[in-house]
HTML snippet that shows the backbone in 3Dmol.js (N, CA, C, O; Angstrom):
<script src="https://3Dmol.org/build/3Dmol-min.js"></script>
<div id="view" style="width:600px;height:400px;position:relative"></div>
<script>
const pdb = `
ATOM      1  N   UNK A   1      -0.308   1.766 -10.847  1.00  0.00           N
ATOM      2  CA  UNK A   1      -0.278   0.431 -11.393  1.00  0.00           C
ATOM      3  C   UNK A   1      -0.860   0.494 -12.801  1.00  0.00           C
ATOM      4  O   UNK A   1      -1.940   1.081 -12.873  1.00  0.00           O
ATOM      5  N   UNK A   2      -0.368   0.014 -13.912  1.00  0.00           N
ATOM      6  CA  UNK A   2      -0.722   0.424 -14.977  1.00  0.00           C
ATOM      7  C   UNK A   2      -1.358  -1.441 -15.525  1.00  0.00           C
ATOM      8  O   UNK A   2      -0.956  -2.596 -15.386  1.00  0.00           O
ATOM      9  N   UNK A   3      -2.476  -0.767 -16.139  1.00  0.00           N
ATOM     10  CA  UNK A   3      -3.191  -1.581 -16.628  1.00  0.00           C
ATOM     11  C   UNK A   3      -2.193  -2.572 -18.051  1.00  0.00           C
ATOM     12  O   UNK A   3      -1.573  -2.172 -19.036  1.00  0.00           O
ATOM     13  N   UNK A   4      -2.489  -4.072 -17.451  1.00  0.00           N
ATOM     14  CA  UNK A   4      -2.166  -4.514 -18.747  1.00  0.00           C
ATOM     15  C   UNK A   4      -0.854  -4.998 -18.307  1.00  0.00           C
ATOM     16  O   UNK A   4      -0.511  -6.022 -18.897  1.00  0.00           O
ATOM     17  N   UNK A   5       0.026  -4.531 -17.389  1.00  0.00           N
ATOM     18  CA  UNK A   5       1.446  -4.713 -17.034  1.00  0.00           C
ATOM     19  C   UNK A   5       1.593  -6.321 -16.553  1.00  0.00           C
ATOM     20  O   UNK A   5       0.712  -7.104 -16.196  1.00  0.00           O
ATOM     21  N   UNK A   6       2.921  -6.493 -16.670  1.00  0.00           N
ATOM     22  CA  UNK A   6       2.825  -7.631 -16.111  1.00  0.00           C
ATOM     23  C   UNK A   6       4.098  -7.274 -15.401  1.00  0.00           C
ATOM     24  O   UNK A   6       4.935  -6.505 -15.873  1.00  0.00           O
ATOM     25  N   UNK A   7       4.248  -8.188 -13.640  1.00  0.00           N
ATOM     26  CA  UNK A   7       5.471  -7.443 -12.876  1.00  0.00           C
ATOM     27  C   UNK A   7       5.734  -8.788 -12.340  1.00  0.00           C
ATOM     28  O   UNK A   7       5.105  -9.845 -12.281  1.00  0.00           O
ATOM     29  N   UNK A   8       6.887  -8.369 -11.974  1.00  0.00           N
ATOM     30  CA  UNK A   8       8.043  -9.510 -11.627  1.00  0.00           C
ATOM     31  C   UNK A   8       7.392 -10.109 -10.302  1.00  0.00           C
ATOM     32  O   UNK A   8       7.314 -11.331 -10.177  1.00  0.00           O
ATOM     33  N   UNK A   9       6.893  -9.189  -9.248  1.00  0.00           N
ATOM     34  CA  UNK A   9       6.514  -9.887  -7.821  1.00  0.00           C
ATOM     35  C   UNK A   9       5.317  -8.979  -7.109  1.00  0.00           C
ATOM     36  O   UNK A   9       5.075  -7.820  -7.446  1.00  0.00           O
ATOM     37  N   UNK A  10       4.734  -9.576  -6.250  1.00  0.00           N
ATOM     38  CA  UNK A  10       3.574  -8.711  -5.761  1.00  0.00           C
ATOM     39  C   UNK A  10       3.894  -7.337  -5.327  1.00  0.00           C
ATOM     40  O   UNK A  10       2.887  -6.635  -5.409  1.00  0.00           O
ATOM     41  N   UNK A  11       4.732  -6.817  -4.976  1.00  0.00           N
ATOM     42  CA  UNK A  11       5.436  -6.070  -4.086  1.00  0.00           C
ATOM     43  C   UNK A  11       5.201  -4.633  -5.332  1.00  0.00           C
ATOM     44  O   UNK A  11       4.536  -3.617  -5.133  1.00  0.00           O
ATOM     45  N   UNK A  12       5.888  -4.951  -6.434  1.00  0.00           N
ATOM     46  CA  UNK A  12       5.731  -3.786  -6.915  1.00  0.00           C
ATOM     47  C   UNK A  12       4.387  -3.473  -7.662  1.00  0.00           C
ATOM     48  O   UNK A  12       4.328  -2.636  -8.563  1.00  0.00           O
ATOM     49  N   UNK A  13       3.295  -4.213  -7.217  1.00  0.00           N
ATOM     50  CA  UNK A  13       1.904  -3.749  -7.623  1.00  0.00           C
ATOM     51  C   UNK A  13       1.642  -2.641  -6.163  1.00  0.00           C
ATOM     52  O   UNK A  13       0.977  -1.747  -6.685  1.00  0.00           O
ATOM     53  N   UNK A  14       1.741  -2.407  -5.281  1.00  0.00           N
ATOM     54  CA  UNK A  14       1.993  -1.434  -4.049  1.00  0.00           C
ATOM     55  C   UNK A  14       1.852  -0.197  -4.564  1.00  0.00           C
ATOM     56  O   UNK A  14       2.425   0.079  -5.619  1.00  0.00           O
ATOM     57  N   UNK A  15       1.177   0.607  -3.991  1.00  0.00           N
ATOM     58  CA  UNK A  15       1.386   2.199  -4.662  1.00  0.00           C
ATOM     59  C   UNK A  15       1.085   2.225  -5.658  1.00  0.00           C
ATOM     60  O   UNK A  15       0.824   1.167  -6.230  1.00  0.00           O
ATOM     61  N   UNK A  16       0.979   3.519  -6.353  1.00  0.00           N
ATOM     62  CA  UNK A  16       0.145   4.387  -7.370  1.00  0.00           C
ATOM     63  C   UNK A  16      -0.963   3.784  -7.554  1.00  0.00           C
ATOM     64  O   UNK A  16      -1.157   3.264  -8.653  1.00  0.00           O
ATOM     65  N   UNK A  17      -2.289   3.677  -6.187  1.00  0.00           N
ATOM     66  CA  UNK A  17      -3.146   3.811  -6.276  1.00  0.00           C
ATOM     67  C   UNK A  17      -3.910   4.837  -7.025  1.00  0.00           C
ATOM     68  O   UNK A  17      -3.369   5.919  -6.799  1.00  0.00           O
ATOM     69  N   UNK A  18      -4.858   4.972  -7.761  1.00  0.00           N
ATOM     70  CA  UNK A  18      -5.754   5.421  -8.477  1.00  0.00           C
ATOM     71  C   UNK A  18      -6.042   6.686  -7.275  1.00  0.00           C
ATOM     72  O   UNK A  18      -5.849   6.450  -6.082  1.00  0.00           O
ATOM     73  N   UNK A  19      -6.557   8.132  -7.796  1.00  0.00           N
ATOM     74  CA  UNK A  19      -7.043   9.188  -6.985  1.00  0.00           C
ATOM     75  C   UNK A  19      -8.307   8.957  -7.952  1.00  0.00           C
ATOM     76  O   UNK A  19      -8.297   8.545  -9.112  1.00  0.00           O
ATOM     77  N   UNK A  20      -9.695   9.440  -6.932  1.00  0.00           N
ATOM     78  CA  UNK A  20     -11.102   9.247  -7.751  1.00  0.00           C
ATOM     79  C   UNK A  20     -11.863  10.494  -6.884  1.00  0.00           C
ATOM     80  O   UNK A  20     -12.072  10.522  -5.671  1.00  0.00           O
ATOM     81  N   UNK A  21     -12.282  11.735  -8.124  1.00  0.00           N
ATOM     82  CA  UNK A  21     -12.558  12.242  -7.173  1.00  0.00           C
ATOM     83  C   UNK A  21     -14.078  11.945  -7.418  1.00  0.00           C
ATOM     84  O   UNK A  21     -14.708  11.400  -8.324  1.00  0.00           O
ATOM     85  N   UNK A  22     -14.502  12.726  -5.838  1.00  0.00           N
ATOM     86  CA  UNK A  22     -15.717  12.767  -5.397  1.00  0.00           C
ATOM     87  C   UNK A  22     -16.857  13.435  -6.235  1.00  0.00           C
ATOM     88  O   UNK A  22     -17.110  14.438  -5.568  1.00  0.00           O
ATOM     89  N   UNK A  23     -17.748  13.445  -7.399  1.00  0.00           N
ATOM     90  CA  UNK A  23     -18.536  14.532  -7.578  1.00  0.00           C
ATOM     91  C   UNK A  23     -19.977  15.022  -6.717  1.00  0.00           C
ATOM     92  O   UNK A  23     -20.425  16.075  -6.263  1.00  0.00           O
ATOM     93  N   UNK A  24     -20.434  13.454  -6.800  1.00  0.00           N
ATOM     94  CA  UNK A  24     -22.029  13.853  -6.162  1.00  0.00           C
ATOM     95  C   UNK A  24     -21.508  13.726  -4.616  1.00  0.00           C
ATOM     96  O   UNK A  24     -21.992  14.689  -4.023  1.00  0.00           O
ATOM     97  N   UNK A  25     -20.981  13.197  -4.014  1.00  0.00           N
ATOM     98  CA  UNK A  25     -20.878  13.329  -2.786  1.00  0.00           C
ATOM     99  C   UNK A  25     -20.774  14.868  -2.388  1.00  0.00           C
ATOM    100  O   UNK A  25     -21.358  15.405  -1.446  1.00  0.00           O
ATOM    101  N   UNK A  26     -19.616  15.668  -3.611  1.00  0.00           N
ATOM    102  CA  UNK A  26     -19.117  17.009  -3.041  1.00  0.00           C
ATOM    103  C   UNK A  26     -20.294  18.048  -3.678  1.00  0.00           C
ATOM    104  O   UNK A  26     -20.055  19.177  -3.248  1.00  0.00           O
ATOM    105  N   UNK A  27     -20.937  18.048  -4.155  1.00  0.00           N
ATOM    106  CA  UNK A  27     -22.008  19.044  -5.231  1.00  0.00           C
ATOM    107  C   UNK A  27     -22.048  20.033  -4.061  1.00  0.00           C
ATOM    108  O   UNK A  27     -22.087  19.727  -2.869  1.00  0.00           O
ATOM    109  N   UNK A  28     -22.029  21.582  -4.718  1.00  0.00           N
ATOM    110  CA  UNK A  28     -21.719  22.450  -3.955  1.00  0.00           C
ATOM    111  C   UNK A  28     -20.864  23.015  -2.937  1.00  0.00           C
ATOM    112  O   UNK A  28     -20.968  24.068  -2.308  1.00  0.00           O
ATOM    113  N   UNK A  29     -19.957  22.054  -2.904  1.00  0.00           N
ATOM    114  CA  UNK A  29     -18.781  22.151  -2.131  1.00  0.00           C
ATOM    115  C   UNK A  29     -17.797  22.871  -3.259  1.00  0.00           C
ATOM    116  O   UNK A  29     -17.492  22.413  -4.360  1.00  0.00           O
ATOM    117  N   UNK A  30     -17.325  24.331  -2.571  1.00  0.00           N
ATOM    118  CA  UNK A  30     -15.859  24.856  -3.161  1.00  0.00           C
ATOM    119  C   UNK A  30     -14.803  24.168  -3.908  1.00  0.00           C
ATOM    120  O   UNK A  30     -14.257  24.354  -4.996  1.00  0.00           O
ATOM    121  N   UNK A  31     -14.680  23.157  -2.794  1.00  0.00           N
ATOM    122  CA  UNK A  31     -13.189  21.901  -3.458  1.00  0.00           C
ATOM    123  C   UNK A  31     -13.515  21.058  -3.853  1.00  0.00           C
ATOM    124  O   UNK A  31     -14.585  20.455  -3.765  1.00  0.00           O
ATOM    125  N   UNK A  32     -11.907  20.740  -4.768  1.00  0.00           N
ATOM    126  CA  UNK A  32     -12.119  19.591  -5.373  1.00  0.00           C
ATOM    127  C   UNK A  32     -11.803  18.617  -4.177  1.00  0.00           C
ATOM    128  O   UNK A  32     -10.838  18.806  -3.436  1.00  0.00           O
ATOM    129  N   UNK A  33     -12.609  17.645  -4.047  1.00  0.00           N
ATOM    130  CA  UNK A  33     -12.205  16.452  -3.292  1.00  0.00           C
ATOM    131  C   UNK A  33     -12.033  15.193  -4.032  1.00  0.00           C
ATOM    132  O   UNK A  33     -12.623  14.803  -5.040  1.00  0.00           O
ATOM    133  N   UNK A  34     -10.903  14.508  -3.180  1.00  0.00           N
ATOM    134  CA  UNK A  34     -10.205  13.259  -4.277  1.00  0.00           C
ATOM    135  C   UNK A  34     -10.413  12.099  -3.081  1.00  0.00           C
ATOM    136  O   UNK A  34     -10.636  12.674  -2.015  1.00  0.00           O
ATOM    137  N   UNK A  35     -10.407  10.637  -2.936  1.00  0.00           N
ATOM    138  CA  UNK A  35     -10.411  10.166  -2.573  1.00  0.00           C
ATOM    139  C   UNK A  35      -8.843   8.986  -3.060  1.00  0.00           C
ATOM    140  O   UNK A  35      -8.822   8.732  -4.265  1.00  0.00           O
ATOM    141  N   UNK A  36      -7.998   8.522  -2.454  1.00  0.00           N
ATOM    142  CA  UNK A  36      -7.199   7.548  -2.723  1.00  0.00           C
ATOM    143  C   UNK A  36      -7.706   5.870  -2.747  1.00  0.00           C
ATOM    144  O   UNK A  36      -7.628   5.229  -1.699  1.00  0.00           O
ATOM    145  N   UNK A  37      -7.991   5.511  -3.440  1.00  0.00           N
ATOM    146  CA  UNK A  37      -8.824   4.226  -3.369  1.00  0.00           C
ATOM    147  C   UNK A  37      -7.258   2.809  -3.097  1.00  0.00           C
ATOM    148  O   UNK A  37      -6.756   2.119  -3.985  1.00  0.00           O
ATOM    149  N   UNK A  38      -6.864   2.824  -1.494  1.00  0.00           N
ATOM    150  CA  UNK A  38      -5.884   1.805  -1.279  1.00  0.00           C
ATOM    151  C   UNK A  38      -6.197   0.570  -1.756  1.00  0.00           C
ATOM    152  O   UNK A  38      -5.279  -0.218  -1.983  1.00  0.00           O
ATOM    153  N   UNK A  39      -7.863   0.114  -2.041  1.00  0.00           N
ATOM    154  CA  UNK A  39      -8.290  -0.792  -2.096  1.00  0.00           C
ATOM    155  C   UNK A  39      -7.488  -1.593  -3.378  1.00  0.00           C
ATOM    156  O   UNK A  39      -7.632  -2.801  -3.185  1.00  0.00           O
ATOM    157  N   UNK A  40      -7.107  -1.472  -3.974  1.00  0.00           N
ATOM    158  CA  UNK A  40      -6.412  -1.693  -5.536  1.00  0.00           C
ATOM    159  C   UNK A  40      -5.089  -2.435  -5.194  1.00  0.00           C
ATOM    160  O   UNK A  40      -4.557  -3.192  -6.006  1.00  0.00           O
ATOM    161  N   UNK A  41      -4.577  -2.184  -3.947  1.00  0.00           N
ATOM    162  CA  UNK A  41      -3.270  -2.581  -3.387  1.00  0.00           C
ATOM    163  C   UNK A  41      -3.926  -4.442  -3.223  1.00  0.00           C
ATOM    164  O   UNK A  41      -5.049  -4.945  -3.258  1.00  0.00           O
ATOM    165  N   UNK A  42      -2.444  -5.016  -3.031  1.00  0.00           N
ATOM    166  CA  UNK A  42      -2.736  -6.454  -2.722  1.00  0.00           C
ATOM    167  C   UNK A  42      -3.392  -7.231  -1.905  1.00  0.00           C
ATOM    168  O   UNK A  42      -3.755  -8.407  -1.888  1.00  0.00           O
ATOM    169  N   UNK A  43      -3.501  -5.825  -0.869  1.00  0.00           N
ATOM    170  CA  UNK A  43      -4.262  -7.031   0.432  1.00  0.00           C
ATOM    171  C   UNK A  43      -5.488  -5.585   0.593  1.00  0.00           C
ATOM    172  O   UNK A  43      -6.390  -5.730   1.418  1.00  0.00           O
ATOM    173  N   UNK A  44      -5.437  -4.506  -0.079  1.00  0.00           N
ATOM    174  CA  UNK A  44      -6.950  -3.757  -0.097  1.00  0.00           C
ATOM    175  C   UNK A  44      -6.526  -3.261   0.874  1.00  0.00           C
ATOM    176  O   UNK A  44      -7.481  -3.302   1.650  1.00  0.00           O
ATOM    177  N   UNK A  45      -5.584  -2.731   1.452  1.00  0.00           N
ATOM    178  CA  UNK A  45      -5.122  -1.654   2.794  1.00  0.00           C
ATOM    179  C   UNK A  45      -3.731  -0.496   2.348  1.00  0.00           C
ATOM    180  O   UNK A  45      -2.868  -0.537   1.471  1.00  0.00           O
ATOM    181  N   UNK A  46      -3.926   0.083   2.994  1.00  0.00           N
ATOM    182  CA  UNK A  46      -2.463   1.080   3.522  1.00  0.00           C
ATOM    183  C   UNK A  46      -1.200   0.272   3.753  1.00  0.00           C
ATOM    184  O   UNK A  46      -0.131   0.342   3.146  1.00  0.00           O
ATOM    185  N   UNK A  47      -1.585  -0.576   4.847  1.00  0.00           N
ATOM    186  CA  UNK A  47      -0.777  -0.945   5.468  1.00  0.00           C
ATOM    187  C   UNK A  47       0.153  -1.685   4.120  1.00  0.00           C
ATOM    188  O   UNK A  47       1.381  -1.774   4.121  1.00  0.00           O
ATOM    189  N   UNK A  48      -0.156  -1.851   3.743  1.00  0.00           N
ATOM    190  CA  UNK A  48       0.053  -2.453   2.197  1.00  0.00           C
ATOM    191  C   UNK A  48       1.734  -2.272   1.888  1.00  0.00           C
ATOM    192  O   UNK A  48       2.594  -3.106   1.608  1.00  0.00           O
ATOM    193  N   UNK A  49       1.806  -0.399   2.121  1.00  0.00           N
ATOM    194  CA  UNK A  49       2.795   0.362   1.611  1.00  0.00           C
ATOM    195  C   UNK A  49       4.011   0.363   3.079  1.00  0.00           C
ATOM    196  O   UNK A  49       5.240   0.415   3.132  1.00  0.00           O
ATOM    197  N   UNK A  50       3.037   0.288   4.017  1.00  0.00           N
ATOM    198  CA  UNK A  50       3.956   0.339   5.347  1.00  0.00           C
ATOM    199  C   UNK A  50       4.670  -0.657   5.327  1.00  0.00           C
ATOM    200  O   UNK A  50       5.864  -0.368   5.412  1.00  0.00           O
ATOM    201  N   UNK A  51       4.334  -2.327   5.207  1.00  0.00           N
ATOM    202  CA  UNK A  51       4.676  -3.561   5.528  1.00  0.00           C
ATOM    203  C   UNK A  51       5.974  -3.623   4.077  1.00  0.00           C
ATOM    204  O   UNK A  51       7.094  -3.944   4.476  1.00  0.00           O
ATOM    205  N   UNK A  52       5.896  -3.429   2.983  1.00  0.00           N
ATOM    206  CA  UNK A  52       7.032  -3.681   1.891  1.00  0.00           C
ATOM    207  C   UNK A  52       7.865  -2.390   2.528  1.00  0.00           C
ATOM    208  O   UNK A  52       8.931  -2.807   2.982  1.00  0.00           O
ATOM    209  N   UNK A  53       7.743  -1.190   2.677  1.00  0.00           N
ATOM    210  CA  UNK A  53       8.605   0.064   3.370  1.00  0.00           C
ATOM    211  C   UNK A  53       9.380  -0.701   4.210  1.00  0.00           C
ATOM    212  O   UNK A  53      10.571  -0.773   3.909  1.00  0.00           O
ATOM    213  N   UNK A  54       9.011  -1.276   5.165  1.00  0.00           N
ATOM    214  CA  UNK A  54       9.684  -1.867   6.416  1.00  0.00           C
ATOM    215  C   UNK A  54      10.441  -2.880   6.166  1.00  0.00           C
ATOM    216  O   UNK A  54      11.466  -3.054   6.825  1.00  0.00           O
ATOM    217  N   UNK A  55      10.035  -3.802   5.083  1.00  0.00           N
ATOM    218  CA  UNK A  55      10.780  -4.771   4.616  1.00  0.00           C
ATOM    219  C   UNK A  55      11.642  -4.793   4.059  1.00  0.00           C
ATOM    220  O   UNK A  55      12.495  -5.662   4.242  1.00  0.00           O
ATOM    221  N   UNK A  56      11.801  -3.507   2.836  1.00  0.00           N
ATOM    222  CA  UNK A  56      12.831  -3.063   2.122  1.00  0.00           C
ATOM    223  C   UNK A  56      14.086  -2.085   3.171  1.00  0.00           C
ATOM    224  O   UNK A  56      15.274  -1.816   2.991  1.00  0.00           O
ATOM    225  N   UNK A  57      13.420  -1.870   3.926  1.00  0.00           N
ATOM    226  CA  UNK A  57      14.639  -1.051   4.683  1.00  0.00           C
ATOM    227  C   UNK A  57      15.203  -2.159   5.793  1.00  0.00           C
ATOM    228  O   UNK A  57      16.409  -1.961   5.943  1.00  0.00           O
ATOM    229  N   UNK A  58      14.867  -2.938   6.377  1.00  0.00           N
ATOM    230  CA  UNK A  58      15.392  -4.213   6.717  1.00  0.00           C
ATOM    231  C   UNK A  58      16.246  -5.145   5.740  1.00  0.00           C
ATOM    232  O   UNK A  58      16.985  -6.113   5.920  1.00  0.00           O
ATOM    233  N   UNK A  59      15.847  -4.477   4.708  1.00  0.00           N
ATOM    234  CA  UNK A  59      16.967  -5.963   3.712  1.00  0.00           C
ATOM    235  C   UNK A  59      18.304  -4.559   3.345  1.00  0.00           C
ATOM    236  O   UNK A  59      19.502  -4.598   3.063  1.00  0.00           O
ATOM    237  N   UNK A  60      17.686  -3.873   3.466  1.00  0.00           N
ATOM    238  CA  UNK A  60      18.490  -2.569   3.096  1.00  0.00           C
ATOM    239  C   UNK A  60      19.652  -2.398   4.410  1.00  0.00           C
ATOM    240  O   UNK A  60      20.501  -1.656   3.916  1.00  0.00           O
ATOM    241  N   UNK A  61      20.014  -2.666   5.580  1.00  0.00           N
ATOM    242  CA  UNK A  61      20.198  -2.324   6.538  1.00  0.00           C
ATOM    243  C   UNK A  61      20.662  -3.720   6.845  1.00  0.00           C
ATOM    244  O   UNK A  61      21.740  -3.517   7.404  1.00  0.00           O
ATOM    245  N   UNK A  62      20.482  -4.966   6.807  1.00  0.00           N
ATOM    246  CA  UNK A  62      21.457  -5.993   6.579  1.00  0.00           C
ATOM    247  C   UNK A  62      20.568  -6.629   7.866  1.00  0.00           C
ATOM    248  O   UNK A  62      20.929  -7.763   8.180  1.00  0.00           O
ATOM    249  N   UNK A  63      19.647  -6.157   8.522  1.00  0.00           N
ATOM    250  CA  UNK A  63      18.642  -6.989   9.124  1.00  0.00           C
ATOM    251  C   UNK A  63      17.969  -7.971   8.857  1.00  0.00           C
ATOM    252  O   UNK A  63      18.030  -8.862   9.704  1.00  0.00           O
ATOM    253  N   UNK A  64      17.311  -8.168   7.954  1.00  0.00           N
ATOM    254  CA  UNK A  64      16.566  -9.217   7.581  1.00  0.00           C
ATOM    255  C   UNK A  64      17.854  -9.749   6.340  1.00  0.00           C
ATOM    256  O   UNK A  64      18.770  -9.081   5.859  1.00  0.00           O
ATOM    257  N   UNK A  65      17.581 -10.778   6.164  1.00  0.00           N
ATOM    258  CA  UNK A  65      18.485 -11.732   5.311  1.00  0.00           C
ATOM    259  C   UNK A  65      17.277 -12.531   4.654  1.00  0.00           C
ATOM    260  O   UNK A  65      16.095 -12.477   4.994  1.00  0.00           O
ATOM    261  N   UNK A  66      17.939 -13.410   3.468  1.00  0.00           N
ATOM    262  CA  UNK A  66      17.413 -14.058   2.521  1.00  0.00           C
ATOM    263  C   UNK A  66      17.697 -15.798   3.821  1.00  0.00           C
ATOM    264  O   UNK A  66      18.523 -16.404   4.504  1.00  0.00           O
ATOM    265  N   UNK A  67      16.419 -15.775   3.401  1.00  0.00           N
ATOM    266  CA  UNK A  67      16.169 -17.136   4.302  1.00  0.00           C
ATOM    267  C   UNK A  67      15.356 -17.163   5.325  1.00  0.00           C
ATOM    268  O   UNK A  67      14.657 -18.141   5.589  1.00  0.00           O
ATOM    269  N   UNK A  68      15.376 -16.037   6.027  1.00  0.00           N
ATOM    270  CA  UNK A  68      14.791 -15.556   7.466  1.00  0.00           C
ATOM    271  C   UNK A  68      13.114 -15.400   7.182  1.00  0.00           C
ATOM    272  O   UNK A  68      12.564 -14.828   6.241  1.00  0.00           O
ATOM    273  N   UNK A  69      12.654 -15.939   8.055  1.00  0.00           N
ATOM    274  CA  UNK A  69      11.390 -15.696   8.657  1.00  0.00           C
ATOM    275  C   UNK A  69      10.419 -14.175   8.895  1.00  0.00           C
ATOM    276  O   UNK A  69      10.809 -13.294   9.661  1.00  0.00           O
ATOM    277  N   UNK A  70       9.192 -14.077   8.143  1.00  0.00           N
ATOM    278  CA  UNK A  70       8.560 -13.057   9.223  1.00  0.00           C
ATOM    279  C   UNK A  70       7.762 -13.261   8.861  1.00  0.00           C
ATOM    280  O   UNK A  70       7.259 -13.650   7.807  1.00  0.00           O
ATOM    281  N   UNK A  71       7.352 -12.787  10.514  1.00  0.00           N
ATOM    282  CA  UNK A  71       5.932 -12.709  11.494  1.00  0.00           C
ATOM    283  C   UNK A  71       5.602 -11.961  11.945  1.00  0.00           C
ATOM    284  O   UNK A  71       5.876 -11.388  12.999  1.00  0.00           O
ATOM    285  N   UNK A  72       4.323 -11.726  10.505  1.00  0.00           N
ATOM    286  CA  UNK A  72       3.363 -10.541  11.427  1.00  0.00           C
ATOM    287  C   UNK A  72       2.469 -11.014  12.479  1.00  0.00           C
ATOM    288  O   UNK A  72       1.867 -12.047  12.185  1.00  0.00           O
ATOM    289  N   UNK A  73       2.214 -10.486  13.712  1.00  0.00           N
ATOM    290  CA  UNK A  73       1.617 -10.533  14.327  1.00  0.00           C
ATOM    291  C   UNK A  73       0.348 -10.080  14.696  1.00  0.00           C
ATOM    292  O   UNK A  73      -0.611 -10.649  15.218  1.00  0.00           O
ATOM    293  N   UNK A  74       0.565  -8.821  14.276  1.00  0.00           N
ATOM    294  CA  UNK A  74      -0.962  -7.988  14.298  1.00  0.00           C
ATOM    295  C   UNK A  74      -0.552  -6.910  12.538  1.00  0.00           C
ATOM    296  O   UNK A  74       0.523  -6.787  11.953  1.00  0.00           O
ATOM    297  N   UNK A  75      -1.579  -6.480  12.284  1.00  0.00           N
ATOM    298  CA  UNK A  75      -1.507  -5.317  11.369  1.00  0.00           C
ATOM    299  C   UNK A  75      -2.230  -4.486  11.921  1.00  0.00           C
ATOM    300  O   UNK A  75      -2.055  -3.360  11.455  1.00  0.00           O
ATOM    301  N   UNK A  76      -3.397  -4.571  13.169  1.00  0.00           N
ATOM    302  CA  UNK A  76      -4.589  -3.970  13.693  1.00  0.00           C
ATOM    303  C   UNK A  76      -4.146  -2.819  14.152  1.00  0.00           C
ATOM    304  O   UNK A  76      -3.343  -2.732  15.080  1.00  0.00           O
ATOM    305  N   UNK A  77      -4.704  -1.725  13.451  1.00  0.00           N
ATOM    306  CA  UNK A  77      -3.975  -0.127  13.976  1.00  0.00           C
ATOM    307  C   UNK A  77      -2.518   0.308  13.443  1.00  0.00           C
ATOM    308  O   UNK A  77      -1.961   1.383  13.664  1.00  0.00           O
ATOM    309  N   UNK A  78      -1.945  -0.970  12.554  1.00  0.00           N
ATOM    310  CA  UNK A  78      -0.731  -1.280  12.004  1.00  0.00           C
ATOM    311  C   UNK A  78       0.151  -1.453  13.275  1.00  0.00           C
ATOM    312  O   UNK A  78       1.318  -1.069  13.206  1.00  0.00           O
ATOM    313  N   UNK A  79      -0.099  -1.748  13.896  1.00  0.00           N
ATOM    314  CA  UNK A  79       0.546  -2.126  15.534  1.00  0.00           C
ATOM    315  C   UNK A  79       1.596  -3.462  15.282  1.00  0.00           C
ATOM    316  O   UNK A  79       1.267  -4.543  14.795  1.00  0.00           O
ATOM    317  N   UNK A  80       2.206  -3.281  15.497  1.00  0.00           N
ATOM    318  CA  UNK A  80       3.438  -4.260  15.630  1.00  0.00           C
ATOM    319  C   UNK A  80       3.944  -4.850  17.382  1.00  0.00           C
ATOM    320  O   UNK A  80       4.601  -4.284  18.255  1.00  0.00           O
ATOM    321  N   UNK A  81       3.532  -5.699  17.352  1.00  0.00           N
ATOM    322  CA  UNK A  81       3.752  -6.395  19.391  1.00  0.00           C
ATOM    323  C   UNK A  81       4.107  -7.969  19.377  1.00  0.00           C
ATOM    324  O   UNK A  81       4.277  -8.573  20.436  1.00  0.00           O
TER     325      UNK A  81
END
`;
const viewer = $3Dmol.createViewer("view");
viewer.addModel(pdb, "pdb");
viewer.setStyle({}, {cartoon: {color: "spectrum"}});
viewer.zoomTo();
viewer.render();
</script>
């Protein structure tokens, strides 16, 4: 997500979360360790990337239509019921 941008709809603020790596946590550790900070996404989760994935391949696939309804029910565990 590039600073400064301005985008057409929430959807494509999703992804290219920021990588941050670790220093003092890792001191003396061999590797480099990176952390993905999802938090930056719209709703501050993963699921973030799962829920537009699913949506786009539903409009993609002639399932979901313009007009239609959805209902999430749970996101908990990203569980869908």
């Amino acid at each position: 997500m590039a600073r400064g941008r301005i985008y057409d709809d929430i959807t494509q603020t999703i992804g290219n979360t920021p990588l941050i790596r670790l220093r003092r946590l890792t001191e003396g550790v061999a590797a480099e360790v990176v952390i993905k900070h999802e938090g930056f996404n719209p709703y501050s989760s993963v699921k973030d990337r799962i829920g537009v994935a699913m949506i786009e391949d539903a409009l993609e696939r002639g399932v979901l239509k313009p007009g239609m309804t959805i209902v999430e029910p749970t996101s908990g565990n990203t569980g869908i019921g």
